[in-house]
N, C-alpha and C positions, 0 to 999 in steps of 0.2 A: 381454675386448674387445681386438684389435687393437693396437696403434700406430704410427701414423701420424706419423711425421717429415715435416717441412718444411728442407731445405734449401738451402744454400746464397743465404742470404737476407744482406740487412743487414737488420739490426734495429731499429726503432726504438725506444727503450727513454725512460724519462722525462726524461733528465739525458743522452742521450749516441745514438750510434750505433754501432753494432757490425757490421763486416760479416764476411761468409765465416762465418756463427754459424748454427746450427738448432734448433728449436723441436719437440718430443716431445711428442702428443698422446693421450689416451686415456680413453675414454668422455666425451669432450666439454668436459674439461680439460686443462689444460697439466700435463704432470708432467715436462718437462726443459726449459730455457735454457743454451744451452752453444756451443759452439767446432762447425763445422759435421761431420756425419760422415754417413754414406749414410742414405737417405733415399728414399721415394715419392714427395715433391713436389718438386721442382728448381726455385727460381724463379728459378735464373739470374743473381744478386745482387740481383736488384730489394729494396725495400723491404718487410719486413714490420712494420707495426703493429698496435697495439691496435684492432677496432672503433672506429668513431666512436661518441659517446652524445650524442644530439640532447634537450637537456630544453626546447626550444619552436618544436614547427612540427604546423600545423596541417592539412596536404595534402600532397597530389603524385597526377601521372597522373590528375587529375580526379576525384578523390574528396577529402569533407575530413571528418573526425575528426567534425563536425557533423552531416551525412549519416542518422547513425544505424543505421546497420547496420556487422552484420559486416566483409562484403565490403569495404565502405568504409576501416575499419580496416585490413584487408589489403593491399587495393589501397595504402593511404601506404605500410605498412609496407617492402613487395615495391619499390615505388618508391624510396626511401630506402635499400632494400638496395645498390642500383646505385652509389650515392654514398660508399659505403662505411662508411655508419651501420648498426651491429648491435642500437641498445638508443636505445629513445628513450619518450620521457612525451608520447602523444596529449595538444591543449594545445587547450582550448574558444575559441569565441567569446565576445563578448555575444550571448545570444538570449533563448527564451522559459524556461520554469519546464520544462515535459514536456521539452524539449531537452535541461535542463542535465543532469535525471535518466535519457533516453537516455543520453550522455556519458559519466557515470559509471557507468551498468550494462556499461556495454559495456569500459570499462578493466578494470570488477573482475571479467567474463567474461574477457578475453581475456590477461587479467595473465599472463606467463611466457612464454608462445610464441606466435609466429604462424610458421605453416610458410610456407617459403619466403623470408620477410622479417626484416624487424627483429625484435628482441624488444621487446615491450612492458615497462616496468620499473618502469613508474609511472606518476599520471595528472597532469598540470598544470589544475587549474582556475583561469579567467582570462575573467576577461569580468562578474560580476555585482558587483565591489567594486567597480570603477573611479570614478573621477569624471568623471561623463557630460564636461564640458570637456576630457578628455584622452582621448576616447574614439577617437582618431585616425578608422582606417577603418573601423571595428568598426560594427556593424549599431545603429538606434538604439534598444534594446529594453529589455529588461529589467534595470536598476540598482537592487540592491536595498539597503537600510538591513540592517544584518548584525543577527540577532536570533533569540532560539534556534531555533524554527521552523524560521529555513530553512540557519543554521547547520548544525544537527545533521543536517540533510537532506542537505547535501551534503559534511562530514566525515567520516561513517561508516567511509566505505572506506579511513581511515587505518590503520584497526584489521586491515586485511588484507595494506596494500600502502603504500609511500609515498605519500604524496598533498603535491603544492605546491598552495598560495591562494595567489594575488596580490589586494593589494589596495592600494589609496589611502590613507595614511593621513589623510588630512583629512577622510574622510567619516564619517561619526555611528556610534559604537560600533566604530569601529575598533579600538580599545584592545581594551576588551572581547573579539573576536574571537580577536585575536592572543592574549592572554595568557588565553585562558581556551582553545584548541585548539592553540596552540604545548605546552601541557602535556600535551595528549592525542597527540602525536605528529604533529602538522601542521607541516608546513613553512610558513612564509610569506616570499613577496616583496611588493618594492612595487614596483609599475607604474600605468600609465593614471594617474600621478597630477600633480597643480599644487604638492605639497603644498611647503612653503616647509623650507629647514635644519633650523631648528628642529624640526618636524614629524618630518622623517625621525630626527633626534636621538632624537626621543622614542620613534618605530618601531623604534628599534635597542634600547631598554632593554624593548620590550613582548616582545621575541624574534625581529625581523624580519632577517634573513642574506642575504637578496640581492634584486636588482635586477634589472629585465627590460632589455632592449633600452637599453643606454648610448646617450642623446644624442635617443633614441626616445617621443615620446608622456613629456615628463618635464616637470618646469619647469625654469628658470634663471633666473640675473639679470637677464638680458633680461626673462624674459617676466613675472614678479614686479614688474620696475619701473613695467610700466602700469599696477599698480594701485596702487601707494605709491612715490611721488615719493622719499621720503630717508627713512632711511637703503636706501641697495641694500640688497637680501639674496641671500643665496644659497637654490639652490631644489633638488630630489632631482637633480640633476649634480655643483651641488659636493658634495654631503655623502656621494654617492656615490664619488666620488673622495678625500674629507677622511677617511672612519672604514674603518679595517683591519678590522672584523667583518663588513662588507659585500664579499662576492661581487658580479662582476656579469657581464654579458655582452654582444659584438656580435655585429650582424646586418653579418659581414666579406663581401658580396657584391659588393664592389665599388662601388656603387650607393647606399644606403644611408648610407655613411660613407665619406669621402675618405683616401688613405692615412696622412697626416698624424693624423689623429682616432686610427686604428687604434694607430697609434705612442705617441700620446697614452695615451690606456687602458693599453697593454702596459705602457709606462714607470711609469703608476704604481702601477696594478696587479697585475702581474707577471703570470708564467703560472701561480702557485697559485691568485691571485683572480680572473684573466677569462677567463671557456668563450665559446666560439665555439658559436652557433648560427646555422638558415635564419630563424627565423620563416616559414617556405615557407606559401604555401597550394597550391591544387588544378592550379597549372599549369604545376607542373615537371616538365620532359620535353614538354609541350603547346607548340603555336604560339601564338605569337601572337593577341592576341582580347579578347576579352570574358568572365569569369569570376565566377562568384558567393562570392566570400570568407565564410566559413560553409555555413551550410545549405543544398543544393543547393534554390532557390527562395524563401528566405526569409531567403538572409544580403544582403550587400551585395554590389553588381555592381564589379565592378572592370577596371582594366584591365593584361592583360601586355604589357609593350612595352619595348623595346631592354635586352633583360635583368634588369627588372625589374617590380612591381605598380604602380601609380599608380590615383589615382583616375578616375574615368571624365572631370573635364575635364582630367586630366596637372597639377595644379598640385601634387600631396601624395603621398608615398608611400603605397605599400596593400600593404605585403604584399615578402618576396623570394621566390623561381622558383626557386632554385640550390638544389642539393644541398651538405652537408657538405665534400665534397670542392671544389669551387669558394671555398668560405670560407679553406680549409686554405691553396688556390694562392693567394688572397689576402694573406692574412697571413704566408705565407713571401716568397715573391716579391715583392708589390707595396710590403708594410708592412716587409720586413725580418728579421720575426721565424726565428731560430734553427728549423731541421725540429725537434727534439726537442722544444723549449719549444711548438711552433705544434701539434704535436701533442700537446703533453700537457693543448692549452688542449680541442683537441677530444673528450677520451679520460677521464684519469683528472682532472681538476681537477673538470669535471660529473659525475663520477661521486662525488665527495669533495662535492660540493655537493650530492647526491641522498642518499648515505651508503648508497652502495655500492659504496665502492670498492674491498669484499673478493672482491667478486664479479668485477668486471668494470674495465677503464680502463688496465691496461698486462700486458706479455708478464713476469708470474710463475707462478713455479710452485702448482699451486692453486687459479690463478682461469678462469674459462670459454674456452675456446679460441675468440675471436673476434677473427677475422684480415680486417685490408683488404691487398692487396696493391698497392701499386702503383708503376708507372716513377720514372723520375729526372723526369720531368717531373709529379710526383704525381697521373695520373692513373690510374685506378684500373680493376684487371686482373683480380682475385681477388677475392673476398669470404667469408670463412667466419664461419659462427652455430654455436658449440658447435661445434665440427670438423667442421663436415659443410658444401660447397660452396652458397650462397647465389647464388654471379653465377660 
């Protein structure tokens, strides 16, 4: 096969930036990092990094992962291409039982490639632990009691692919779940949940590693105190913030979380333990409107407006719009954060938190050549999946 040089780039690399340096590619990985020399691709110094790897959104361009088809899968995919995500984990609803098991046939179909777009890398299942009270915008449907039945039903696809459960830990056989499919290769987070410190203590010892959407659909001491006057407690905020085994993530779209919050998380999480994701659904890239969040006709109606999801009366979020790259301009610019560090929250940290970071998440020698290119103003020019031109 060929090689295909990229030069005269800055690099962005995990810990630093390199510029005037080029990138050596061949059969769809990297086999050089080095000092720049002639080359087929000239990017003029602009920026070269890692792919983005998005592990929770559930649309774009008016299709969402729920949908159930192919096409649908593609269409996010090709959409999220643009933003400069190369590899991301389609990430469910709440909905029905035949839904959840569309969902997952269709990840462990479509597992490795989708042409044109992102790679698919893994599947995020999300929506049937929760606890119906944190069920934020999510459809009101299916909450199920975890029990081997419908367990096993939808773990399987561990055994081919990485697979994340999110789940509540307060709800009935939660233990159970975790510590009897954390052994079979399951990932678990906790989200959608009330569950109080202690609780999430306890999810940290069954095998649970990370946390969905910081500040998002969570409890705190606030909202714990309505139901017990004294002593306060702390709820899955602080303990997400209190115990180093927990990973977690924000939804950096500006909107969602103020920059101050952002600063918050970085500071004490750093950029090994918090990945940037969309949470996107179906209407990024779309105008302004009205949007079904889930299953096209049977998830929940929502609304997009002044660059973000809301519910349909505007009092609650539903949902971010933005691509990866909007998150990245976020958290460098608005929040502060160092390019190298904001990028490695987008890149290899989710990738270390999916555990595959051999694969894919920063510019070595070895690992798959997927390239975002973009300005000093990080928006985004280039895009390459496995060396070959995506945008």
């Amino acid at each position: 096969m060929p090689v295909t040089v990229f030069t005269n780039a800055t690099l962005v690399l995990a810990d630093q930036l390199v510029p005037n340096a080029s990138v050596a590619v061949e059969s769809g990985h990297i086999i050089e990092v080095g000092a720049a020399r002639a080359g087929a691709i000239d990017l003029g110094g602009m920026y070269l990094a890692p792919g983005f790897v998005d592990l929770h959104v559930h649309g774009g361009n008016g299709a969402d992962f729920m949908d159930g088809t192919a096409e649908a899968f593609r269409a996010v995919c090709r959409c999220h291409a643009r933003h400069g995500t190369t590899s991301l984990t389609p990430t469910s609803t709440v909905a029905t039982g035949p839904q959840y098991d569309r969902f997952l046939a269709l990840c462990g179909e479509l597992y490795g490639d989708v042409p044109g777009g992102a790679r698919i890398v893994g599947a995020h299942f999300y929506g049937p632990y929760f606890a119906r009270p944190a069920r934020g915008c999510h459809p009101d449907q299916e909450f199920l009691v975890p029990s081997s039945e419908n367990a096993e039903r939808f773990t399987k696809l561990a055994a081919t692919m990485p697979l994340v459960v999110t789940v509540a830990p307060e709800i009935e056989n939660a233990e159970w779940l975790v510590r009897t499919h954390a052994a079979r290769g399951v990932r678990f987070n906790v989200g959608h949940s009330h569950a109080t410190f202690s609780q999430v203590e306890a999810a940290v010892s069954w095998g649970v590693r990370h946390v969905d959407h910081l500040f998002c659909a969570m409890s705190d001491r606030a909202r714990l105190r309505l139901s017990q006057t004294y002593p306060m407690r702390g709820g899955v905020l602080e303990a997400t913030l209190f115990f180093d085994e927990l990973t977690t993530e924000v939804i950096a779209d500006g909107k969602h979380l103020s920059p101050d919050l952002l600063r918050l998380a970085y500071k004490v999480k750093g950029p090994n333990g918090l990945v940037l994701v969309t949470d996107s659904m179906r209407a990024v890239d779309l105008p302004d409107g009205e949007y079904w969040f889930g299953a096209d006709g049977s998830g929940e109606r929502v609304l997009k407006k002044d660059g973000v999801g809301v519910t349909l009366d505007g009092t609650a979020l539903a949902s971010c719009v933005m691509g990866l790259d909007h998150c990245l301009r976020t958290m460098h610019f608005a929040a502060g954060v160092p390019l190298p560090e904001a990028v490695r929250m987008a890149t290899l940290t989710p990738a270390r938190v999916l555990g595959v970071e051999k694969e894919i998440g920063s510019l070595e020698v070895g690992k798959r050549a997927d390239f975002v290119v973009m300005d000093t103003g990080l928006n985004v020019r280039q895009v390459y999946v496995g060396g070959e031109r995506a945008v």
